[in-house]
Backbone as numpy.savetxt, mean C-alpha at the origin, in Angstrom:
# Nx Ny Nz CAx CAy CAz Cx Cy Cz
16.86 -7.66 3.07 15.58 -7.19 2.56 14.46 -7.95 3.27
13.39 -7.29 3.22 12.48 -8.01 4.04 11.19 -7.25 3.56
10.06 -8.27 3.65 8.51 -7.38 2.74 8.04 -7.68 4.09
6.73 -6.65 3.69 5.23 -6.74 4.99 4.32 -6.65 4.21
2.95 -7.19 4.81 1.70 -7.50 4.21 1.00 -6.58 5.43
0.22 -5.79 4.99 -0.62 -5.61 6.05 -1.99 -6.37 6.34
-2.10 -6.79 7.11 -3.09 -7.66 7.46 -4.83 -6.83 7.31
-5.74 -6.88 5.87 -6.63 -6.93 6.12 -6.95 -5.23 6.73
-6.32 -4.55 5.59 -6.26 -3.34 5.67 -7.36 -2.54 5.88
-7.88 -2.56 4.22 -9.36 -2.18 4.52 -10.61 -1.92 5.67
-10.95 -3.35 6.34 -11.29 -3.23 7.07 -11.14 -2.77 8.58
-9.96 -2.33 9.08 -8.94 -2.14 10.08 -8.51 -0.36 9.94
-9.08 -0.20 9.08 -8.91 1.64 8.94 -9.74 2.28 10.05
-8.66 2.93 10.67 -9.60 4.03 11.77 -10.33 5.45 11.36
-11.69 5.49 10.83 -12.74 6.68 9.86 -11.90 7.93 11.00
-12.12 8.10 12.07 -11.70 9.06 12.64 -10.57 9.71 12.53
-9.34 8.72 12.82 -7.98 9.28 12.72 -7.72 9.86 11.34
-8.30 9.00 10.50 -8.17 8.92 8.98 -8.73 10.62 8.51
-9.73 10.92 9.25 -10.72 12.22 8.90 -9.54 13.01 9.42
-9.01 13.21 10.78 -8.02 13.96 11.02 -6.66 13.83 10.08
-6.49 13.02 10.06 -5.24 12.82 9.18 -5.45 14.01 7.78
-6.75 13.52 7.20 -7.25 14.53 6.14 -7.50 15.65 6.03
-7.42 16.17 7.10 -7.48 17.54 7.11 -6.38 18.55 7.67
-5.24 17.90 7.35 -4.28 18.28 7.35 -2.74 18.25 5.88
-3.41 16.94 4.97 -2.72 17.17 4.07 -3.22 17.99 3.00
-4.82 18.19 2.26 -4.93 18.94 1.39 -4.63 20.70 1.54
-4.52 20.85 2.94 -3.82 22.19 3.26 -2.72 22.59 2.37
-1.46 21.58 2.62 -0.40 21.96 1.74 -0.73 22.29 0.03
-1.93 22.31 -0.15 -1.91 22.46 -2.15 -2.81 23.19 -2.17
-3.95 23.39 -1.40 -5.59 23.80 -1.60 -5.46 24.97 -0.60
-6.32 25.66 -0.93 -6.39 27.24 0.29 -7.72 26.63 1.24
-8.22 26.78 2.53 -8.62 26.30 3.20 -10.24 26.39 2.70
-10.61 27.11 2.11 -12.13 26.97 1.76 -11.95 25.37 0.89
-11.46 25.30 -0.30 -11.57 24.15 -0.51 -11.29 23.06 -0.16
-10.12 23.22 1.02 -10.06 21.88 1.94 -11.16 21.24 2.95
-11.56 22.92 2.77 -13.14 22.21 3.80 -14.03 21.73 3.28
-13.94 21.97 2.02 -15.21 21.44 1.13 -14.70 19.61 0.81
-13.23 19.56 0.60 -13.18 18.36 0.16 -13.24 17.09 1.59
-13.08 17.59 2.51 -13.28 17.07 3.98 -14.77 17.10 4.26
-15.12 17.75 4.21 -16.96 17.31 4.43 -17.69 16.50 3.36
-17.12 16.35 1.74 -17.79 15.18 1.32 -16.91 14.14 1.87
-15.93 13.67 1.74 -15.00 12.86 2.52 -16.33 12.01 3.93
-16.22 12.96 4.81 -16.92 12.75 5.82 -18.43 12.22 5.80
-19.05 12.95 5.37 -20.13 12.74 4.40 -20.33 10.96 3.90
-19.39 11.28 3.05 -19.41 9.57 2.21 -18.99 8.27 3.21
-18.22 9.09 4.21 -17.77 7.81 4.99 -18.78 7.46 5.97
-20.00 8.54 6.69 -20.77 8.11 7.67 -22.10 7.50 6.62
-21.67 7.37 5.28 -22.82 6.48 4.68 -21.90 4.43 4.61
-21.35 4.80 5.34 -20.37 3.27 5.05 -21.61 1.91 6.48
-22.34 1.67 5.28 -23.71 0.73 5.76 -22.95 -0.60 4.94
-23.85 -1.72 5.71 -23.65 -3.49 4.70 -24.60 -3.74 5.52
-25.31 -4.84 5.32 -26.36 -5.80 5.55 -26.07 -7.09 5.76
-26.55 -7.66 6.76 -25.88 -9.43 7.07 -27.37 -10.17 7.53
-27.48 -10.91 7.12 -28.84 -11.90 7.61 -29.89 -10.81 7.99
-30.27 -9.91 6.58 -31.35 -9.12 7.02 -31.39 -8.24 8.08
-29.97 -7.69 8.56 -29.63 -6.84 9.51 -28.86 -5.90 9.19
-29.12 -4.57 9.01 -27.85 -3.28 8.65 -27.34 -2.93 9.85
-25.71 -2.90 9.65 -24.55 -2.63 10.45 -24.02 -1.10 9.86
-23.55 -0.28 10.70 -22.60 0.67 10.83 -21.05 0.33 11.19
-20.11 -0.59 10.63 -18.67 -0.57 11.43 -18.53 0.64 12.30
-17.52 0.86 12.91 -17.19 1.74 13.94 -15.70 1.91 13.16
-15.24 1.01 12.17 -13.66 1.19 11.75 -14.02 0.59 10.22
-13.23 0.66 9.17 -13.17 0.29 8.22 -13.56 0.07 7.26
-13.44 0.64 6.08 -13.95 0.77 4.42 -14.10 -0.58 3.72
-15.37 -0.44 3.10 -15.90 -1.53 1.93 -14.54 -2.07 1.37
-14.59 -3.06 0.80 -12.95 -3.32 -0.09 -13.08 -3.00 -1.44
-14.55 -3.28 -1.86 -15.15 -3.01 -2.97 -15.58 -1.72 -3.30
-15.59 -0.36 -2.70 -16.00 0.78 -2.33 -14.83 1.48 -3.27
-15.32 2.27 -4.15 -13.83 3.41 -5.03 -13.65 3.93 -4.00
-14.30 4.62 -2.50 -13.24 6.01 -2.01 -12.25 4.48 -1.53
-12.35 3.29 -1.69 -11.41 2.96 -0.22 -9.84 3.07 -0.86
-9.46 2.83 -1.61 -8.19 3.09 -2.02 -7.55 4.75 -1.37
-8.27 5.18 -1.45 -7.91 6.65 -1.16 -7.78 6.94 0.50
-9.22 6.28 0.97 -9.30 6.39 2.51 -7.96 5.63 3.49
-7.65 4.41 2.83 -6.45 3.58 2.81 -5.43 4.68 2.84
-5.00 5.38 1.59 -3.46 6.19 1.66 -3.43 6.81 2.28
-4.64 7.83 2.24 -5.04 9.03 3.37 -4.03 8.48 5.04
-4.58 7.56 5.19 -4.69 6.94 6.35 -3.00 6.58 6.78
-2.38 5.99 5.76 -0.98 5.26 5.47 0.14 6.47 5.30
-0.51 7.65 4.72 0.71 8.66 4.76 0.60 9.28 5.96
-0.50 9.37 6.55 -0.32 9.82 7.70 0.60 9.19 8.78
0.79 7.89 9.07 1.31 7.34 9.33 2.73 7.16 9.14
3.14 7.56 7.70 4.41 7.21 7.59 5.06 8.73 7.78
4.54 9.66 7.42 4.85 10.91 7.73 5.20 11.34 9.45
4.33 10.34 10.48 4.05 10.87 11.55 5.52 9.90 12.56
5.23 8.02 11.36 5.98 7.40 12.58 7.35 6.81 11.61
7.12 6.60 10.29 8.13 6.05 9.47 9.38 7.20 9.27
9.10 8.61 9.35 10.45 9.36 8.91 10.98 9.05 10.39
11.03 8.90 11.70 12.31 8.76 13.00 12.67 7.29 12.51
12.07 6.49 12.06 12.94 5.28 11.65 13.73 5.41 11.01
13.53 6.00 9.34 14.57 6.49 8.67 15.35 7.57 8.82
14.92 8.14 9.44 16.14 9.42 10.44 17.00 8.56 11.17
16.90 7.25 12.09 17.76 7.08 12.80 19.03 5.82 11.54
18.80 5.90 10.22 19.25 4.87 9.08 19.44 3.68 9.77
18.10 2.86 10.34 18.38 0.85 10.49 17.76 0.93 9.07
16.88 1.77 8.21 16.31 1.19 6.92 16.96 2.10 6.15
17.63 1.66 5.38 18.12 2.50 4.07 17.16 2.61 3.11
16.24 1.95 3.35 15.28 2.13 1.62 14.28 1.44 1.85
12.97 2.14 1.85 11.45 1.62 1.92 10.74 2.01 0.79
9.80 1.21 0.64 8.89 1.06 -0.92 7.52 0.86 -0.49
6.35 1.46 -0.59 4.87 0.51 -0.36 4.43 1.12 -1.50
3.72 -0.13 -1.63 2.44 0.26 -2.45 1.18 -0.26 -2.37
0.11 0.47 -1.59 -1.37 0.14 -1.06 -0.45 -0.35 0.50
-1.04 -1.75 0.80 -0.45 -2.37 1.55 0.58 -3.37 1.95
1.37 -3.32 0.35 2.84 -4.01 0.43 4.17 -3.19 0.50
5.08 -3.42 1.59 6.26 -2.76 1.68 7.37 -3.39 1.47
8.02 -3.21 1.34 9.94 -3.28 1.10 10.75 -2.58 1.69
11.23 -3.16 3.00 12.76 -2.57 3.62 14.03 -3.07 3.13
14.84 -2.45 3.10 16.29 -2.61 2.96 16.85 -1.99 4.08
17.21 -2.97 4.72 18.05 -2.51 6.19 19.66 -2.84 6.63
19.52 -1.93 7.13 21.55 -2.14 7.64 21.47 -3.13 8.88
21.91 -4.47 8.81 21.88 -5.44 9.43 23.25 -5.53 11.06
23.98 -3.99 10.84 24.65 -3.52 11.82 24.17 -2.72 13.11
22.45 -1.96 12.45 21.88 -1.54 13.02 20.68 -2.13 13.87
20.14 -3.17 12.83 18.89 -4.09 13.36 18.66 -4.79 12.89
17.64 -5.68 13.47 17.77 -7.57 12.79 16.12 -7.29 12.29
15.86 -8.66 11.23 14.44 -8.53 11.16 13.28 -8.73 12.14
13.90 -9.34 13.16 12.36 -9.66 14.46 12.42 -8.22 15.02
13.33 -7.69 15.49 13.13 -6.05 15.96 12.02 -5.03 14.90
12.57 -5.30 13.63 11.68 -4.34 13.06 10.22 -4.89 13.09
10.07 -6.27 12.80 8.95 -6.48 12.72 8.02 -6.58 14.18
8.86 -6.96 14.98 8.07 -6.25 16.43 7.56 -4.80 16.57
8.37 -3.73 16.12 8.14 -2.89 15.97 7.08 -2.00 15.11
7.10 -2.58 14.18 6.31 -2.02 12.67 4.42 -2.29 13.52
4.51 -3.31 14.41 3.47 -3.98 14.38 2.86 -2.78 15.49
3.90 -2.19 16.10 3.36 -1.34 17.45 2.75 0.42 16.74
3.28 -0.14 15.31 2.72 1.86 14.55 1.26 1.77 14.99
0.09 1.02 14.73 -1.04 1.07 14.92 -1.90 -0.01 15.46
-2.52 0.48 16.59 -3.58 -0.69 17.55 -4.45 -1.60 16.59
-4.85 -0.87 15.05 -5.65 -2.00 14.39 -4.97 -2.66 13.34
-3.75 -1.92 12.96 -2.69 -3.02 11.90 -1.68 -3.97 12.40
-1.77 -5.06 11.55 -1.41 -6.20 12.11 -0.09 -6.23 10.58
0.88 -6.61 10.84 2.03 -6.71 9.56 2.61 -8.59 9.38
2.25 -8.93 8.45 2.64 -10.26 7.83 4.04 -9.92 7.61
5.54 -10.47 8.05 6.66 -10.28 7.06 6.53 -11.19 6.49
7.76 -11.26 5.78 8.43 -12.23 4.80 9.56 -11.88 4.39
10.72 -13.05 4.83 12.12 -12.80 4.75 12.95 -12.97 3.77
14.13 -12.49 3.62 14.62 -12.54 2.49 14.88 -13.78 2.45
15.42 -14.59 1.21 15.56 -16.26 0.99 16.54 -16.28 -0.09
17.95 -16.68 0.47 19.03 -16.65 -0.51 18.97 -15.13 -1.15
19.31 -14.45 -0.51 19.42 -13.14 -1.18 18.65 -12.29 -2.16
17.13 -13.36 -2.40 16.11 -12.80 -3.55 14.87 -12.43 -2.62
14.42 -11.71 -2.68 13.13 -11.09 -2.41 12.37 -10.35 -3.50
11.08 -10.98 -4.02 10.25 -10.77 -4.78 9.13 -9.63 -3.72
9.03 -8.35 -4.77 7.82 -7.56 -4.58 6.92 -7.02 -5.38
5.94 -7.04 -5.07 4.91 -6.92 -6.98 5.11 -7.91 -7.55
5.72 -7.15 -8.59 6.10 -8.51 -9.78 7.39 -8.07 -10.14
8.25 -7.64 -8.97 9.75 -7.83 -9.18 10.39 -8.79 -8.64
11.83 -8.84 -8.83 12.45 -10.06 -8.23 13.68 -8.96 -8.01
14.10 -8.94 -6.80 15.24 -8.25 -6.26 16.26 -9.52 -5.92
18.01 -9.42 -6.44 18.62 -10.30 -6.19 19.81 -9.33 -5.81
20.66 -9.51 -4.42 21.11 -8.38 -3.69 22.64 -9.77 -3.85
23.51 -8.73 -4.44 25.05 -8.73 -4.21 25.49 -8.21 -3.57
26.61 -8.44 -3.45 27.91 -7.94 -2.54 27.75 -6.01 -2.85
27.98 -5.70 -3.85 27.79 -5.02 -4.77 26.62 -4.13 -5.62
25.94 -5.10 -5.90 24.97 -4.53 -6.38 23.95 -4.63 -6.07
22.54 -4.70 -6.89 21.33 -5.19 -6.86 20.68 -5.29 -8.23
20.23 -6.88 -8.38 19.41 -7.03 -9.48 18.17 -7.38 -9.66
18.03 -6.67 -10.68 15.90 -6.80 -10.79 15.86 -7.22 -11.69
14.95 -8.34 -11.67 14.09 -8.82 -13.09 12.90 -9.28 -12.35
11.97 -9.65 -13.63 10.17 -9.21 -13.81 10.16 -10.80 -12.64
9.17 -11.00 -11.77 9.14 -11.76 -10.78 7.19 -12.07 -11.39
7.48 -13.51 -11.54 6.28 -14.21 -12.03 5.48 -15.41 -11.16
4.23 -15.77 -10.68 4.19 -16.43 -9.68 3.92 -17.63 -10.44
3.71 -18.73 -9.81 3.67 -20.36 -10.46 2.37 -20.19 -11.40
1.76 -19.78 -10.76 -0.08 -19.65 -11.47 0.21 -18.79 -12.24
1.18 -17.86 -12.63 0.76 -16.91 -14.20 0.51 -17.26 -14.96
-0.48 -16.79 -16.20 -1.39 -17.24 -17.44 -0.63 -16.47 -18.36
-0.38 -15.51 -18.14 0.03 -14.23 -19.24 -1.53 -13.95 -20.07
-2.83 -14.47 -19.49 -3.92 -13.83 -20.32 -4.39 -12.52 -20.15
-4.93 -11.70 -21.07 -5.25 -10.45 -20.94 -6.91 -10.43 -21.72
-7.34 -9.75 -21.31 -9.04 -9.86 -21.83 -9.10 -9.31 -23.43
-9.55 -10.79 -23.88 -9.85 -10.76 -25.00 -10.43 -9.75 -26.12
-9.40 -8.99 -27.17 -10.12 -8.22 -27.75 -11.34 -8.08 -28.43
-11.58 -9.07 -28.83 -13.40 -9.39 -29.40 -14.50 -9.55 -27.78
-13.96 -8.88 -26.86 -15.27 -9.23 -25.71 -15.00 -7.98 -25.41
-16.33 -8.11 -25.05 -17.26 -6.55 -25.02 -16.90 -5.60 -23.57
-15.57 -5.40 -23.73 -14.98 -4.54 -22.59 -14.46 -3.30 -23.45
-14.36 -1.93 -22.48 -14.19 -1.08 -23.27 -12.16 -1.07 -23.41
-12.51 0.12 -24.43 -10.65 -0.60 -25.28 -9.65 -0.56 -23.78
-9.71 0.78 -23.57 -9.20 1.52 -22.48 -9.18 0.26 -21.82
-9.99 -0.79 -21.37 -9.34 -1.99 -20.35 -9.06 -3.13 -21.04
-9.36 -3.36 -22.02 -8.17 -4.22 -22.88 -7.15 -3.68 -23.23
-6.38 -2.66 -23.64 -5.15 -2.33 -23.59 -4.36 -2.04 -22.47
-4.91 -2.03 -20.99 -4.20 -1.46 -20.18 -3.12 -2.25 -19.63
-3.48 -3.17 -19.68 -2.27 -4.90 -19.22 -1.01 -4.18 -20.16
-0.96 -4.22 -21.72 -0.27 -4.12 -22.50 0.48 -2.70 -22.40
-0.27 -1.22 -22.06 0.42 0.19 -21.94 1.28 -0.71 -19.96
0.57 -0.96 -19.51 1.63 -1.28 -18.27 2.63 -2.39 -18.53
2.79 -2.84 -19.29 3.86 -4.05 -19.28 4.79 -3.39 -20.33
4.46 -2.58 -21.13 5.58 -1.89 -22.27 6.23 -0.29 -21.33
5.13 0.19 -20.73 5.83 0.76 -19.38 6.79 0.45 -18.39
6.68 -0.91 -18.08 7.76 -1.34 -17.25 8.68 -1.50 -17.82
9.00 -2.03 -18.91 10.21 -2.52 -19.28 10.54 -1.50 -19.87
10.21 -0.18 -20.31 10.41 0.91 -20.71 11.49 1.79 -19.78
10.77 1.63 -18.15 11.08 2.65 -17.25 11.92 1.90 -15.98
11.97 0.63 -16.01 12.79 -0.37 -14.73 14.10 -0.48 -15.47
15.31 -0.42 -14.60 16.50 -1.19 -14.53 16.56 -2.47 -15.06
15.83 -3.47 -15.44 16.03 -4.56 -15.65 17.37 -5.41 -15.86
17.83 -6.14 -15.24 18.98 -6.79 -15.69 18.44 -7.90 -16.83
């Protein structure tokens, strides 16, 4: 097993490819009048992507606010295109039996008959001129992702909840003036997980 970080995502998004990329997946669900409509605000919102530095406004040439709501979206947009275009011949040729991301963290499970971890990660790094991939190797057979803990047997594989040194277990206080909907949401996702994971 082996994770990747993408290095500093956000900012490293290509607006262009990303615009093309987009106008090719809402096709599959939407009839083309409304794909054009949802591609020109798209477009729209992204040539307003301004910041200010020592009394000077910049235009990037690449990459979304981190703080910005579309960027989560401009991000996947961007990432399925990608995995659609360069990740299915990897898993067509099976060196990865099993990949996971979420935003910009991944999880391979690879057949170690087929390829070692410096190959893939040489590789992973060549999908795109502005992404850069952090690994991190497996260690005694456990590899933590999210907030799982994967522990790989002969045999099997076991998961339990993966906690980092600094966890608090605090959740925002019900007497402070947040609305409910985000004080309960820690609690509907943690009775979710253990609801819907394998847990050993």
């Amino acid at each position: 097993m082996i994770t990747f970080d993408i290095k500093d995502l956000y900012v490293n998004i290509p607006i262009q490819k990303t615009l093309r990329t987009a106008k090719t997946l809402p096709l599959e669900s939407n009839n083309e009048h409304t794909t054009k409509q949802m591609i020109t605000l798209l477009e729209v919102t992204l040539q307003q992507n301004y910041f200010s530095f020592c009394n000077n406004i910049y235009q990037p040439e690449k990459g979304v606010s981190t703080g910005s709501p579309i960027s989560n979206t401009v991000a996947e947009i961007f990432l399925q295109g990608l995995e659609n275009t360069r990740l299915e011949q990897i898993l067509d040729a099976q060196n990865i039996t099993f990949c996971a991301r979420c935003v910009d963290d991944i999880l391979l499970i690879y057949n170690t008959k087929h390829t070692a971890p410096e190959i893939m990660h040489s590789h992973i790094n060549t999908v795109h001129h502005n992404l850069q991939f952090t690994p991190t190797f497996e260690h005694n057979n456990n590899k933590s992702f999210l907030d799982l803990l994967t522990i790989r047997h002969p045999t099997q594989i076991e998961i339990y909840i993966f906690r980092k040194p600094t966890t608090t277990d605090t959740t925002i206080n019900y007497t402070s003036n947040h609305p409910t909907e985000h004080k309960m949401a820690a609690y509907r996702y943690l009775i979710y997980r253990i609801l819907s994971l394998p847990l050993n």
